[in-house]
C-alpha positions in Angstrom: 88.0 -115.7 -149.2 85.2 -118.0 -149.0 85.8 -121.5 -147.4 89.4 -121.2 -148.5 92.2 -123.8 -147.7 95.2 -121.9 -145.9 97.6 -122.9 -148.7 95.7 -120.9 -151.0 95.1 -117.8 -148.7 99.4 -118.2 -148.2 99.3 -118.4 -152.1 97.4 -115.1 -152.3 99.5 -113.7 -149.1 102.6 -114.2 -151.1 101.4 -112.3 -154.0 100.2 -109.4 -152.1 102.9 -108.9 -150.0 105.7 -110.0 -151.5 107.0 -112.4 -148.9 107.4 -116.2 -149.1 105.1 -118.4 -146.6 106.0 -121.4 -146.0 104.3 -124.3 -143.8 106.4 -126.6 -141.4 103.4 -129.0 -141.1 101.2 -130.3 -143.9 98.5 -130.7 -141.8 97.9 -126.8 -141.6 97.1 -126.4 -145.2 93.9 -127.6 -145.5 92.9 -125.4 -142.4 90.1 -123.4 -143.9 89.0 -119.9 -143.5 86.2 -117.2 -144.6 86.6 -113.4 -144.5 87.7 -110.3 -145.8 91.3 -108.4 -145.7 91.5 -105.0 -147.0 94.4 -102.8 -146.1 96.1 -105.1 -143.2 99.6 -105.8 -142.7 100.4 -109.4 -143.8 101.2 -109.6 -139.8 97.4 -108.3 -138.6 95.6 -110.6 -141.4 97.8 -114.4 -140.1 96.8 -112.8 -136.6 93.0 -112.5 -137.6 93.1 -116.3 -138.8 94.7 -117.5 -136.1 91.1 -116.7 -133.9 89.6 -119.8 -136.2 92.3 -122.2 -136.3 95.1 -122.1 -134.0 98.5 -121.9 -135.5 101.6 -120.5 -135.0 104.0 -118.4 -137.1 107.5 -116.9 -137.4 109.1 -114.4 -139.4 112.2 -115.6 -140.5 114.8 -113.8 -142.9 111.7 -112.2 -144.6 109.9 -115.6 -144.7 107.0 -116.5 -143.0 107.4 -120.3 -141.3 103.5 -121.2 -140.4 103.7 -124.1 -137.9 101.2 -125.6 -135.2 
């Protein structure tokens, strides 16, 4: 990721993972992040971007709810 908005990387997290993110706030998608995920759980990467921007999420019925 290189100066990504968060909707994307949730794009990309969906694919990869196999489980639907979904925001509760529009004003968290155009957080934006750098950096590099390898072998993480889908739980360790939102935990690594949450030490840029500071937001909150839930897992919920095998969805994640991203909120602020």
């Amino acid at each position: 990721m290189d100066n990504e908005p968060l909707e994307e990387i949730a794009k990309k997290l969906e694919k990869w993972y196999g489980i639907p993110v979904i925001f509760s706030d529009e004003a968290i998608k155009s957080y934006r992040y750098s950096g590099t995920f390898e072998s993480e759980s889908i739980i360790k990467a939102l935990e690594a971007l949450q030490l840029s921007y500071p937001f909150n999420f839930k897992v919920n019925n095998n969805v994640i709810v991203i909120s602020k």
